[in-house]
NUDOTOR-319760 format. One record per atom (N, C-alpha, C): x, y, z; residue in one letter. Coordinates in steps of 0.05 Angstrom, whole numbers, padded with zeros to 5 digits, always signed. Layout:
// residues N
XYZA/...
END
This chain:
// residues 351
+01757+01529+01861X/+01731+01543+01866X/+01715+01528+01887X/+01709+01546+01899X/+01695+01529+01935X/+01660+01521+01919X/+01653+01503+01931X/+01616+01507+01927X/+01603+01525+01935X/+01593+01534+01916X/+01570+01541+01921X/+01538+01544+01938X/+01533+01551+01959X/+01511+01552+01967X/+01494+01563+01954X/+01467+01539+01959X/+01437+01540+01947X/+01426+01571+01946X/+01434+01578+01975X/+01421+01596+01985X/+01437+01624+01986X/+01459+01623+01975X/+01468+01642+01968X/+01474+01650+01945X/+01469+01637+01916X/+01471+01648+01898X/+01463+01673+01890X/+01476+01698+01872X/+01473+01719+01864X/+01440+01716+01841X/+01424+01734+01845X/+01407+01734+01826X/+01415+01750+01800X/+01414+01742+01772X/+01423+01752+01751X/+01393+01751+01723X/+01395+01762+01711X/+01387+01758+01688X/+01398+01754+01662X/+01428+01752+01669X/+01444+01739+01642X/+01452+01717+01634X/+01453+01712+01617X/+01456+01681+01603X/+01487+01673+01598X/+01495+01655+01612X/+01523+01646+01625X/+01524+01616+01625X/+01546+01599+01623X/+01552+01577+01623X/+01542+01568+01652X/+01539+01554+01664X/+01531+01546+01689X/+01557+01550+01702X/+01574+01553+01727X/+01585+01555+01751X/+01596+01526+01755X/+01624+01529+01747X/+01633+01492+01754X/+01643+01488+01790X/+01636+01469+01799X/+01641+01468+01825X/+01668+01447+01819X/+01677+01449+01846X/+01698+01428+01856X/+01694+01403+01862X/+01715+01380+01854X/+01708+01361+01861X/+01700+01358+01900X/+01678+01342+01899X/+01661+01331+01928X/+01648+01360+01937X/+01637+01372+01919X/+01621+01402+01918X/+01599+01381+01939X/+01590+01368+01935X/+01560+01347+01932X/+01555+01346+01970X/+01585+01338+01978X/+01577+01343+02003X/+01573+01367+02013X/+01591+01387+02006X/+01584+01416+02027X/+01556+01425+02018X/+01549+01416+01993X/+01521+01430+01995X/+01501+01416+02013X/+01501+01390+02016X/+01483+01368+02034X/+01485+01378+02062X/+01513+01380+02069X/+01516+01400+02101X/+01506+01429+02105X/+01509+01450+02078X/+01485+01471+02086X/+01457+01468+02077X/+01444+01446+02077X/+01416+01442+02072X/+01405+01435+02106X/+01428+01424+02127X/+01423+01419+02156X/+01408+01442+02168X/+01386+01438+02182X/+01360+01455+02192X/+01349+01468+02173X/+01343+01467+02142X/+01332+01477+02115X/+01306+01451+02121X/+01285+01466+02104X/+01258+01452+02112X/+01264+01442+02070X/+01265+01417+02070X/+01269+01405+02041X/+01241+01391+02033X/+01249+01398+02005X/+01213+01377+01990X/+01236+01363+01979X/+01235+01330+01975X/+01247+01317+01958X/+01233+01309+01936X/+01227+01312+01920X/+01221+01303+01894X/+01228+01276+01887X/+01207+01251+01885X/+01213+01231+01877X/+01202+01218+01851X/+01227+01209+01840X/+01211+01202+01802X/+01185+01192+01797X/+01171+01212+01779X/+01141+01196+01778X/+01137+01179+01763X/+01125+01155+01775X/+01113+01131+01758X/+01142+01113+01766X/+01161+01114+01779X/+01184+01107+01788X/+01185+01072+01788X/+01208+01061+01781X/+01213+01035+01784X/+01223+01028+01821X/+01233+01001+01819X/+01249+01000+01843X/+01273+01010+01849X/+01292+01007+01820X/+01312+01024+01821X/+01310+01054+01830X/+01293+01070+01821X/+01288+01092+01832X/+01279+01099+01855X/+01270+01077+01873X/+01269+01080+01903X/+01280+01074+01912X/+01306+01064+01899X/+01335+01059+01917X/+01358+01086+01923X/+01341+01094+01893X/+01351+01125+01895X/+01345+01146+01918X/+01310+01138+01915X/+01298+01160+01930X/+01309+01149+01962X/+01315+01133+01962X/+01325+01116+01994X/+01342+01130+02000X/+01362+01128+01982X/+01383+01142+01982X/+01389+01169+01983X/+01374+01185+01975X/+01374+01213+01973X/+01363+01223+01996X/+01339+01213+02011X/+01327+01225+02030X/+01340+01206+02061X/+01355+01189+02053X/+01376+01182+02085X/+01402+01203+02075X/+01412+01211+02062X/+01441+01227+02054X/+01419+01260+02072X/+01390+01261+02062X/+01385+01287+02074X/+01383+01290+02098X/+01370+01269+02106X/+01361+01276+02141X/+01389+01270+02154X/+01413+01252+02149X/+01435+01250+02158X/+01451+01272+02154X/+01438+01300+02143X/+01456+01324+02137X/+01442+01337+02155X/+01423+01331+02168X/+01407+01349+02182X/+01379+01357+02165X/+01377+01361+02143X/+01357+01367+02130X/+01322+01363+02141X/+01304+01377+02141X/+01274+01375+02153X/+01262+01368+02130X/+01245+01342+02123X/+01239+01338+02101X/+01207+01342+02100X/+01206+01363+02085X/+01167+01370+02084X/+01152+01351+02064X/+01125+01355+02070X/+01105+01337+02051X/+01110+01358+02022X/+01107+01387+02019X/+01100+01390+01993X/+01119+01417+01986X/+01125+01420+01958X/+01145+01443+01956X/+01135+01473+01963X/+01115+01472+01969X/+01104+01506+01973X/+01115+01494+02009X/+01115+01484+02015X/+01134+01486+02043X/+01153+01493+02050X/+01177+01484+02024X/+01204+01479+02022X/+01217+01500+02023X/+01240+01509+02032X/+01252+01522+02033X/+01287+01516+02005X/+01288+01496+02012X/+01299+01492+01987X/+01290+01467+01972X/+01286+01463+01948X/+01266+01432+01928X/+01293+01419+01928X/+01290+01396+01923X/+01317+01376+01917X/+01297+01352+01898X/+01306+01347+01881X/+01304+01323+01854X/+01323+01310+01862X/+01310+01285+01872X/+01326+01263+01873X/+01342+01255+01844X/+01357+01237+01841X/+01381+01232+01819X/+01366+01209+01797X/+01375+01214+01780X/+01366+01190+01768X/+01367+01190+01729X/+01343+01186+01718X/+01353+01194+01685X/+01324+01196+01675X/+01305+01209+01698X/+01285+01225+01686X/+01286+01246+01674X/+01301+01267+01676X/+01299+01298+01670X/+01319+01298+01635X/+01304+01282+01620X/+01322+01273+01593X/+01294+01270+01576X/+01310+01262+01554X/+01289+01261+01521X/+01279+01235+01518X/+01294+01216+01532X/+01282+01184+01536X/+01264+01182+01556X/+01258+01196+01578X/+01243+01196+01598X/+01226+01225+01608X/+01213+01233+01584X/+01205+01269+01594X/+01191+01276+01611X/+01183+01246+01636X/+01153+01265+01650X/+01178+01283+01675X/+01195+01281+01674X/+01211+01294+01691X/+01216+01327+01685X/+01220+01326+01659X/+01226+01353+01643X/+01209+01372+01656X/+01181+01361+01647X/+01152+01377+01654X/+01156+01386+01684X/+01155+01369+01697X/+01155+01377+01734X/+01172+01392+01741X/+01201+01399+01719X/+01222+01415+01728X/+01212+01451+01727X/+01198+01448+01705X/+01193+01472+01679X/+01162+01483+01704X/+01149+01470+01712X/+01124+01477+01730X/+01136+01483+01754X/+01155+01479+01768X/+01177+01480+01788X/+01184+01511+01787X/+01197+01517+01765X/+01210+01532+01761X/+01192+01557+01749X/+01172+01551+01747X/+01147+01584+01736X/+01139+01580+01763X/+01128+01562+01780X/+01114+01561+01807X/+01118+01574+01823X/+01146+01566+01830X/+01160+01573+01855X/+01194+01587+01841X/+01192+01611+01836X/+01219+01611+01819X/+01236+01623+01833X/+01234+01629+01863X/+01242+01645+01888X/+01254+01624+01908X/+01243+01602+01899X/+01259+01573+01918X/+01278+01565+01899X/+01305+01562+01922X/+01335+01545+01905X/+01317+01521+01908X/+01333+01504+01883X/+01333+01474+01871X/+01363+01468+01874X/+01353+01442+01881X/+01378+01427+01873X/+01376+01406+01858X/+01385+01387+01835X/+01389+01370+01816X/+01405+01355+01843X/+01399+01325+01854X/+01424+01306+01861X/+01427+01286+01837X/+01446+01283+01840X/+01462+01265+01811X/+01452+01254+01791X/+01445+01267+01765X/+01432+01253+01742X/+01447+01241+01720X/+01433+01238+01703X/+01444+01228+01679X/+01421+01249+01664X/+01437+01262+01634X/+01421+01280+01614X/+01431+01267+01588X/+01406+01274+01577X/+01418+01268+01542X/+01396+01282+01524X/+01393+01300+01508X/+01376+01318+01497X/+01383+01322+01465X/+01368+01312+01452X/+01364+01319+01418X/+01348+01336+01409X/+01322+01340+01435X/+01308+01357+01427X/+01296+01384+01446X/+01301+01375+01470X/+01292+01386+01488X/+01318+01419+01487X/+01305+01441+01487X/+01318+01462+01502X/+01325+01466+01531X/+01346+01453+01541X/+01342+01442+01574X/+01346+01470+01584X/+01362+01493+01577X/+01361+01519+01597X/+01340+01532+01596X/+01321+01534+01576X/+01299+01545+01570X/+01274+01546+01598X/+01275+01513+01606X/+01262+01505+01627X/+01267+01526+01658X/+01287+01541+01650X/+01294+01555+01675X/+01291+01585+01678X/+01285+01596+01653X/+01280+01625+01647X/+01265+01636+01670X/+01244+01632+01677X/+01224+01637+01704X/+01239+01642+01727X/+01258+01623+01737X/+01281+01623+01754X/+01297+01646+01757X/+01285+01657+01790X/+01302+01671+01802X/+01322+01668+01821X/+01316+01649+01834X/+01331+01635+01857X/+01347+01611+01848X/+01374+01610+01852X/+01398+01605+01844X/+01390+01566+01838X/+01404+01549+01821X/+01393+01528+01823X/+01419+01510+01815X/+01426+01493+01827X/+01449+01469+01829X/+01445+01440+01820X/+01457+01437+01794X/+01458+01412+01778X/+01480+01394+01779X/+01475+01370+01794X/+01490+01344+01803X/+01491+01329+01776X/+01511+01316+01754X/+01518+01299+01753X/+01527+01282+01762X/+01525+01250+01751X/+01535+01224+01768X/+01557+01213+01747X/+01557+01226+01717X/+01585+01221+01702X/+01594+01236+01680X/+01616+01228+01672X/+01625+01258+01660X/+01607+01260+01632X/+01607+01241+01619X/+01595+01253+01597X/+01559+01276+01593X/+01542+01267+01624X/+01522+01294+01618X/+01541+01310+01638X/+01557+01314+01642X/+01583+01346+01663X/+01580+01352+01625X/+01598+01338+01613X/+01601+01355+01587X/+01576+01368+01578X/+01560+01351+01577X/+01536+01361+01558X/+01521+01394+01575X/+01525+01394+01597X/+01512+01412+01618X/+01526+01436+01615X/+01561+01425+01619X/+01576+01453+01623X/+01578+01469+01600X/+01564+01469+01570X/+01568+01470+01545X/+01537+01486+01539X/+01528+01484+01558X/+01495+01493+01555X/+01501+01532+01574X/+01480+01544+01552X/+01481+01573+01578X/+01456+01577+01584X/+01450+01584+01609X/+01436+01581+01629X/+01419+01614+01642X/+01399+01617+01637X/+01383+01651+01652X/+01396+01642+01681X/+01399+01668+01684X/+01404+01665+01717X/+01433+01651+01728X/+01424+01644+01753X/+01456+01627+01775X/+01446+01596+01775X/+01467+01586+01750X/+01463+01554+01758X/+01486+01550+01761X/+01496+01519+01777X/+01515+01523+01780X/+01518+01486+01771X/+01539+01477+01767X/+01545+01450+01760X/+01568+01438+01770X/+01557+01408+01783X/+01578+01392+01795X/+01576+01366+01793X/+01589+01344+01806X/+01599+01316+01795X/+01601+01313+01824X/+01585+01282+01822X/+01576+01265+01850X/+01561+01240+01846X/+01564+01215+01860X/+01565+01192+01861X/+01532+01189+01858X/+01527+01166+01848X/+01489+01166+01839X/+01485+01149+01874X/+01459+01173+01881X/+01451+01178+01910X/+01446+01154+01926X/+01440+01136+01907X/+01429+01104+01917X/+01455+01097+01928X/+01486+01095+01925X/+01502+01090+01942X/+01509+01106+01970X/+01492+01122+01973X/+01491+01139+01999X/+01484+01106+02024X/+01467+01096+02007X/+01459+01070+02032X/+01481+01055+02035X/+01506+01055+02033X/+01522+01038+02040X/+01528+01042+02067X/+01519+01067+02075X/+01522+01064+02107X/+01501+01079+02121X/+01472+01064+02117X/+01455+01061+02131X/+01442+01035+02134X/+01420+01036+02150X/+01415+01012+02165X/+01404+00993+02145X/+01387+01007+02124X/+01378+00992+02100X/+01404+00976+02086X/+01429+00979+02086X/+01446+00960+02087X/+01453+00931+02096X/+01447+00947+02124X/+01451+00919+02156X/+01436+00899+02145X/+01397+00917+02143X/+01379+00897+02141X/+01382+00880+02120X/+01394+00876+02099X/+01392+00863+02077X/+01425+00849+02078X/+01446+00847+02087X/+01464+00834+02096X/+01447+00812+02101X/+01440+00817+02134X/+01426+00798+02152X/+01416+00775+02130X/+01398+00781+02104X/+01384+00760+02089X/+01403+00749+02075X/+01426+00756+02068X/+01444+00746+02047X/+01445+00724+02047X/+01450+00710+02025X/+01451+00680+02025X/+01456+00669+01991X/+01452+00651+01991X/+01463+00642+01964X/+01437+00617+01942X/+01420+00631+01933X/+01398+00609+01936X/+01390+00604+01909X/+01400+00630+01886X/+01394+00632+01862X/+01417+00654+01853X/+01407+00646+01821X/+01423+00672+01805X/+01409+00677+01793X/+01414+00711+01795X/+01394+00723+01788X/+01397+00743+01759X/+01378+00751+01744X/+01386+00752+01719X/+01367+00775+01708X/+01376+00801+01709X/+01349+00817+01715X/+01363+00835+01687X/+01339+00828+01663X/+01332+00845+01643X/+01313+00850+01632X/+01319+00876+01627X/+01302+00902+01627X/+01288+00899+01593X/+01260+00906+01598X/+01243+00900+01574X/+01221+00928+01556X/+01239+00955+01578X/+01222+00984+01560X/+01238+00987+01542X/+01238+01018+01538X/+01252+01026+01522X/+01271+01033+01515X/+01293+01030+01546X/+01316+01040+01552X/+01330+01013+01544X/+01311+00988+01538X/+01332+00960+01535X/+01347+00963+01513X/+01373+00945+01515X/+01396+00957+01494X/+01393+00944+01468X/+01373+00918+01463X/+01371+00901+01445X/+01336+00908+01440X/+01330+00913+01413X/+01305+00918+01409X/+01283+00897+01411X/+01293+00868+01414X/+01286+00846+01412X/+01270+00837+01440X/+01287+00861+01464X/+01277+00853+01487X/+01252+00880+01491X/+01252+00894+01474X/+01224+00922+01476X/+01203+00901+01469X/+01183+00890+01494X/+01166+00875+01489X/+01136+00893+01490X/+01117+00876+01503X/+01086+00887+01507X/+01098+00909+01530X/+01090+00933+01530X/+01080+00949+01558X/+01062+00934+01580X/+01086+00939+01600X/+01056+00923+01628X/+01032+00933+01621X/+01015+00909+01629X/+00973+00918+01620X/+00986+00946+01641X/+00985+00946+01659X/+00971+00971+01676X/+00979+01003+01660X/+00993+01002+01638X/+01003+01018+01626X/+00985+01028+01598X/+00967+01008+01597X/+00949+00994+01573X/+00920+01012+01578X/+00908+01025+01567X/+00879+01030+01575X/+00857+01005+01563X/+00839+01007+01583X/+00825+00981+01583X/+00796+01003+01567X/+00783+00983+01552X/+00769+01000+01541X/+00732+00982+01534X/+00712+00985+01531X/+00692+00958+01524X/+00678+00952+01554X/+00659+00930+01561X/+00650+00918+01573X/+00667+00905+01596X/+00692+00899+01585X/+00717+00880+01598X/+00725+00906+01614X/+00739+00933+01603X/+00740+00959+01616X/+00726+00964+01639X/+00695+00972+01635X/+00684+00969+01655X/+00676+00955+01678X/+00674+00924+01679X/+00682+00910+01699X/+00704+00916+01708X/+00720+00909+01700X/+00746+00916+01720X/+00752+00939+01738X/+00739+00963+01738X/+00727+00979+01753X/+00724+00967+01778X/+00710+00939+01781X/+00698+00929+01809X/+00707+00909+01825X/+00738+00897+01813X/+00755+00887+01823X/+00767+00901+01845X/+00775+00891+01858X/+00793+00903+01886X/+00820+00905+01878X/+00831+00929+01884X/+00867+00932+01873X/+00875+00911+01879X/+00878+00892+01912X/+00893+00886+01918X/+00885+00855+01905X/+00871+00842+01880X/+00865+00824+01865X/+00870+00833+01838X/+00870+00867+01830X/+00883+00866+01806X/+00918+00870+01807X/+00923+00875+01836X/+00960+00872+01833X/+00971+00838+01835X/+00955+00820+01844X/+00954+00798+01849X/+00955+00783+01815X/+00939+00794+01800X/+00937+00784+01770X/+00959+00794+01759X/+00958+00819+01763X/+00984+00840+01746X/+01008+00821+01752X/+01011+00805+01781X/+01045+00795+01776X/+01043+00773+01763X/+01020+00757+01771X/+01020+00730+01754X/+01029+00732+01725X/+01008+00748+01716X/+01022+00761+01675X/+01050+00762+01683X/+01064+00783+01695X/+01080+00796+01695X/+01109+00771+01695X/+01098+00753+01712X/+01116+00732+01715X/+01115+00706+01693X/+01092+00712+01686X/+01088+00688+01663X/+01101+00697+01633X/+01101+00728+01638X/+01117+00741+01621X/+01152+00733+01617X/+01158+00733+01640X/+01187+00734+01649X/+01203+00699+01644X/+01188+00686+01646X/+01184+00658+01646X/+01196+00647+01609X/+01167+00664+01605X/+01169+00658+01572X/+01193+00672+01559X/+01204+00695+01568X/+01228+00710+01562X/+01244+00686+01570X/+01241+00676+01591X/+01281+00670+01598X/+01290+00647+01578X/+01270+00636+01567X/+01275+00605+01548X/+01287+00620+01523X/+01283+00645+01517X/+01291+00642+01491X/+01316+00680+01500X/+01326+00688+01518X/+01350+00699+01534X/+01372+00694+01522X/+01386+00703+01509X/+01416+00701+01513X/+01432+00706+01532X/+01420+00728+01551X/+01432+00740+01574X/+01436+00721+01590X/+01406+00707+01595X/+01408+00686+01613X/+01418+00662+01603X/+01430+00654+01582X/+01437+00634+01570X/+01473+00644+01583X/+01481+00666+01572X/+01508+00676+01583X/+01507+00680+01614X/+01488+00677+01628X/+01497+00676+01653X/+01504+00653+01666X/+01486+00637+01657X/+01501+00605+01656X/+01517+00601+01658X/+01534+00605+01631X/+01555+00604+01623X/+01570+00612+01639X/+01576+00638+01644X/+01590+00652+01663X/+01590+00640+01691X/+01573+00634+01704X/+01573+00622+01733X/+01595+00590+01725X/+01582+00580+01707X/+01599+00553+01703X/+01637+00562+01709X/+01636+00576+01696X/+01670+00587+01689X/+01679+00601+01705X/+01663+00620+01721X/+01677+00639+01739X/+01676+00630+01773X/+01648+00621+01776X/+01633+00610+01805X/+01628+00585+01802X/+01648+00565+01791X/+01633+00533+01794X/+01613+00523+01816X/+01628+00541+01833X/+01614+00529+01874X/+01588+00536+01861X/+01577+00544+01852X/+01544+00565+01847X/+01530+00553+01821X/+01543+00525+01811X/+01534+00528+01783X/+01504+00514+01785X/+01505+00504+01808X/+01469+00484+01804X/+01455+00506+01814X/+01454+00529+01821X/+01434+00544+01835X/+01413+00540+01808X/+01391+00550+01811X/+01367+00559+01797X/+01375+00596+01783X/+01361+00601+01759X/+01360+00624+01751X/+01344+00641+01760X/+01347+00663+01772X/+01307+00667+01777X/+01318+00689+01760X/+01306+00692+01733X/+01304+00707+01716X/+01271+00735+01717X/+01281+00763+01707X/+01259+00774+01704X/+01271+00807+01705X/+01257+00826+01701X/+01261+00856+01701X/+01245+00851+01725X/+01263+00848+01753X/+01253+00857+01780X/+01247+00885+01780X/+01270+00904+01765X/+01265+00935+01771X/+01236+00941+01766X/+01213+00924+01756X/+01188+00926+01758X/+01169+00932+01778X/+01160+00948+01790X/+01140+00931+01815X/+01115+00909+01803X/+01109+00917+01781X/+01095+00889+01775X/+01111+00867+01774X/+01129+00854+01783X/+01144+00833+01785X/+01144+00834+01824X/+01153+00848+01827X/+01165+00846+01858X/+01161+00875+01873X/+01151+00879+01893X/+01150+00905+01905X/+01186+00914+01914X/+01188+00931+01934X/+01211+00943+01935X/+01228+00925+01956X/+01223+00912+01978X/+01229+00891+01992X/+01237+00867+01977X/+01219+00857+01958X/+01220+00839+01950X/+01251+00844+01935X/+01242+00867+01918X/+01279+00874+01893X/+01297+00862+01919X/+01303+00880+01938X/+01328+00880+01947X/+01320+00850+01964X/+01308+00838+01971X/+01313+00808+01985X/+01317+00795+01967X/+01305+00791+01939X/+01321+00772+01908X/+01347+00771+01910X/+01349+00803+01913X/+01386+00804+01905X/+01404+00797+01931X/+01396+00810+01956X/+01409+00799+01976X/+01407+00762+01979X/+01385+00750+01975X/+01390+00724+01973X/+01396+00708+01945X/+01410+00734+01938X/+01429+00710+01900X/+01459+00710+01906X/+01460+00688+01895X/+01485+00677+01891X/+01509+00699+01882X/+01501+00708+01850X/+01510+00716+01835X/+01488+00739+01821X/+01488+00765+01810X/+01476+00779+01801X/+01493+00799+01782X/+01465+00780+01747X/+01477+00790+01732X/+01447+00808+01715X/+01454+00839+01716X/+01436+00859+01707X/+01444+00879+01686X/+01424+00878+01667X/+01438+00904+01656X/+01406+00931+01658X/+01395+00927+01691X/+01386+00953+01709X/+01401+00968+01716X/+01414+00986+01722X/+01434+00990+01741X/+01433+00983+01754X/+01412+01000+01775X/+01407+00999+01801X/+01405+00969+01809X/+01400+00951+01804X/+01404+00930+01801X/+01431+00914+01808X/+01439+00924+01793X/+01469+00930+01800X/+01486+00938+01821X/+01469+00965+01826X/+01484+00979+01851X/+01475+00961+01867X/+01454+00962+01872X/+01442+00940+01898X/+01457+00920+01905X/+01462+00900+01886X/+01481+00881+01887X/+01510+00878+01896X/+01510+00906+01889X/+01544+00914+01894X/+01550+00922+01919X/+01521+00934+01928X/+01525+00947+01958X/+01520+00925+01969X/+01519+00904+01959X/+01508+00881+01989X/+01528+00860+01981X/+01550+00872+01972X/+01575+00847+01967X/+01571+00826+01950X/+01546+00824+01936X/+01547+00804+01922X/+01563+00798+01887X/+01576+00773+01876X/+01587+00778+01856X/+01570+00787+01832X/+01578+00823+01824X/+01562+00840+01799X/+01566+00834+01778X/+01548+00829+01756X/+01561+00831+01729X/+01542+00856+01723X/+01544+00874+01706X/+01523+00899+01698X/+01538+00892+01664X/+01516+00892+01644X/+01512+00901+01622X/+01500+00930+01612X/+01514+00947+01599X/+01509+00974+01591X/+01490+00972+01576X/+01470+01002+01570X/+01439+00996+01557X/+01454+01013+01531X/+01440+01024+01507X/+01447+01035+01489X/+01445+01066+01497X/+01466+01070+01518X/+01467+01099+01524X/+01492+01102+01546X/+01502+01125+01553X/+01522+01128+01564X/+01521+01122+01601X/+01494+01119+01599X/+01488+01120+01638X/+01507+01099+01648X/+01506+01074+01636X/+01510+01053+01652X/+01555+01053+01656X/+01558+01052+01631X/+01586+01060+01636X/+01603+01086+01648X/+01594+01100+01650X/+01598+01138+01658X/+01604+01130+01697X/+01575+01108+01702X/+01580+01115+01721X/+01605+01092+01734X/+01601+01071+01726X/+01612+01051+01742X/+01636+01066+01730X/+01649+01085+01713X/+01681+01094+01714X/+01683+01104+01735X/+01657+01131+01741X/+01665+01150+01769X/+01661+01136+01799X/+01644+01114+01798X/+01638+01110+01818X/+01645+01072+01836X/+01650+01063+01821X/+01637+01028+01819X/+01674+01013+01817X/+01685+01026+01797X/+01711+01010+01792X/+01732+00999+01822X/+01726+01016+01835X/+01745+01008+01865X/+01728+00978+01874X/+01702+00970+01868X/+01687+00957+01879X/+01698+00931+01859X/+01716+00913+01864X/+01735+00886+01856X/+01713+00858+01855X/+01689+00871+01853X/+01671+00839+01858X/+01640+00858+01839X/+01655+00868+01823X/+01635+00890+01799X/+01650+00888+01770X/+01634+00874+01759X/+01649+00875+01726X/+01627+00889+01709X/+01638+00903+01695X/+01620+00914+01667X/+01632+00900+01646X/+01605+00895+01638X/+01601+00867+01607X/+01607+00891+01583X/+01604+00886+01565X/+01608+00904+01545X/+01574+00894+01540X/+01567+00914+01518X/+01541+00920+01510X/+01535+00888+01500X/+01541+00881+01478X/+01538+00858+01472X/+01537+00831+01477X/+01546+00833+01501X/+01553+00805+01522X/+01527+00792+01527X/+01518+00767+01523X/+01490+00752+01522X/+01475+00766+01511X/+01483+00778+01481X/+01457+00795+01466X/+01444+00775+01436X/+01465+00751+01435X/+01466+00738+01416X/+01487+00751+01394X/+01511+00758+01395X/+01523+00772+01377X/+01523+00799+01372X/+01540+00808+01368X/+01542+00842+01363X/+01525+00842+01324X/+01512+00862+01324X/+01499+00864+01300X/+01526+00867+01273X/+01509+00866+01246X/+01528+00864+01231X/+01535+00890+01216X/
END
């Protein structure tokens, strides 16, 4: 079965399994989006990982030709960048799909490569409004299953494609971060919301997440951002600090460099959930990782990053299917990328 075009789907009002595409569907649709005026949609409230995404998704567009507008009443076709917002662990994505889709229900969508997982959410429901045909990218098989099993109002159609952040392996955002490579630390980046795989690491919510409330509330009002982002990393780092002493991750990364990378074993740890911007802006993520030794994450993207800049990966899986799904479809050819099993520097598998 050939792909599907955005812009040619049949309008229907019946409820149908979604439309399975062919394997590497992902490109021919990217090539008829060339001279199409696109809104990209980028995750709100987004980490750094997710602007490796959005990096990724909007160099794969303009390298298709694609015209990228400021806002979707522009668009001729919407595109959602990839990622594992549009799920029951992360819902502000859900909402923007479902407002999307009553708004503008006459503009094709496209999904680029997600991850889904739903206990509660009615995910076709969100599309009822939808007249104009709409194309859902997975990045591994297990949400392909969950999707192709769902029925759908209207022309959706469903396909399988690499998570968009490796689109930069051949752009210049590559080159630039080679150029810094070097070997100066190891780096040890775990994740502290809700998606972390050990409950031990679901710590405080960053303050900026926190409503400030009282006398203390209102001063802070008259601080200058660029002295409350200056405070926000100090916490943020004093946070990360106090984490790494009592780490198993980072206690196993140790370890690991000793046994696998002796040449690397005196480096320094620089330990922390970079995927933060309260830790590090978006430069900063990818210059950590381009100047580490060794990079061991259980971020993904974190991961990818590391992987795309040749450095030796370890990735630990979170308590969900994202992190393994993909490195099967996408990561395993990559011989300097290991997946840890879940438990690896967790202090023991539970009993």
């Amino acid at each position: 079965m050939s792909a599907v075009s955005v812009m040619d789907g049949a309008k229907s009002g019946e409820r149908r399994h979604p439309t399975l595409l062919e394997e590497g569907a992902l490109a021919g649709v990217l090539a008829r989006l060339s001279g199409k005026r696109i809104y990209c949609f980028e995750n709100p409230g987004g980490n750094n990982g997710d602007r490796l995404i959005y990096e990724g998704s909007a160099f794969a567009l303009r390298s298709a030709g694609a015209v990228l507008v400021e806002t979707p009443e522009q668009a001729e076709v919407i595109v959602f960048t990839g990622g594992f917002y549009v799920s029951d662990k992360w819902p502000d994505g859900l909402d923007v799909l479902r407002d999307y889709n009553e708004r503008l229900p006459d503009t094709p969508i496209v999904l680029l490569p997600q991850s889904f997982w739903f206990t509660t959410t009615d995910f076709p429901s969100l599309f009822a409004s939808r007249r104009a045909p709409a194309q859902i990218f997975v990045r591994e098989t297990t949400s392909y299953d969950i999707i192709k099993e769902m029925v759908f109002p209207g022309d959706v159609s469903l396909g399988l494609g690499d998570d968009m952040a490796l689109s930069l392996r051949g752009a210049p955002w590559r080159d630039r971060y080679l150029a810094k490579s070097a070997a100066k630390h190891i780096i040890v980046i775990e994740r502290i919301d809700k998606e972390s795989p050990h409950n031990k690491m679901r710590l405080q919510t960053p303050d900026r997440y926190v409503g400030k409330k009282g006398f203390k509330g209102l001063l802070k009002q008259f601080i200058p951002m660029s002295t409350k982002r200056a405070m926000r990393r100090k916490r943020a780092w004093n946070t990360a600090r106090t984490l790494e002493q009592t780490s198993t991750f980072a206690a196993f990364a140790r370890e690991t460099v000793r046994r696998e990378h002796p040449e690397l074993a005196d480096l320094p740890i620089a330990y922390g959930d970079i995927s933060l911007p309260d830790l590090v802006d978006f430069d900063g993520f990818c210059s950590m990782i381009a100047e580490a030794g060794v990079v061991f994450s259980d971020r993904l993207h974190g991961g990818i990053c590391a992987a795309m800049l040749d450095k030796p990966t370890y990735i630990r899986p979170s308590d969900n299917h994202k992190i393994p799904g993909i490195h099967a479809l996408s990561l395993t050819e990559m011989s300097h990328v290991t997946l840890l099993d879940r438990y690896d520097g967790a202090g023991g598998r539970p009993g």
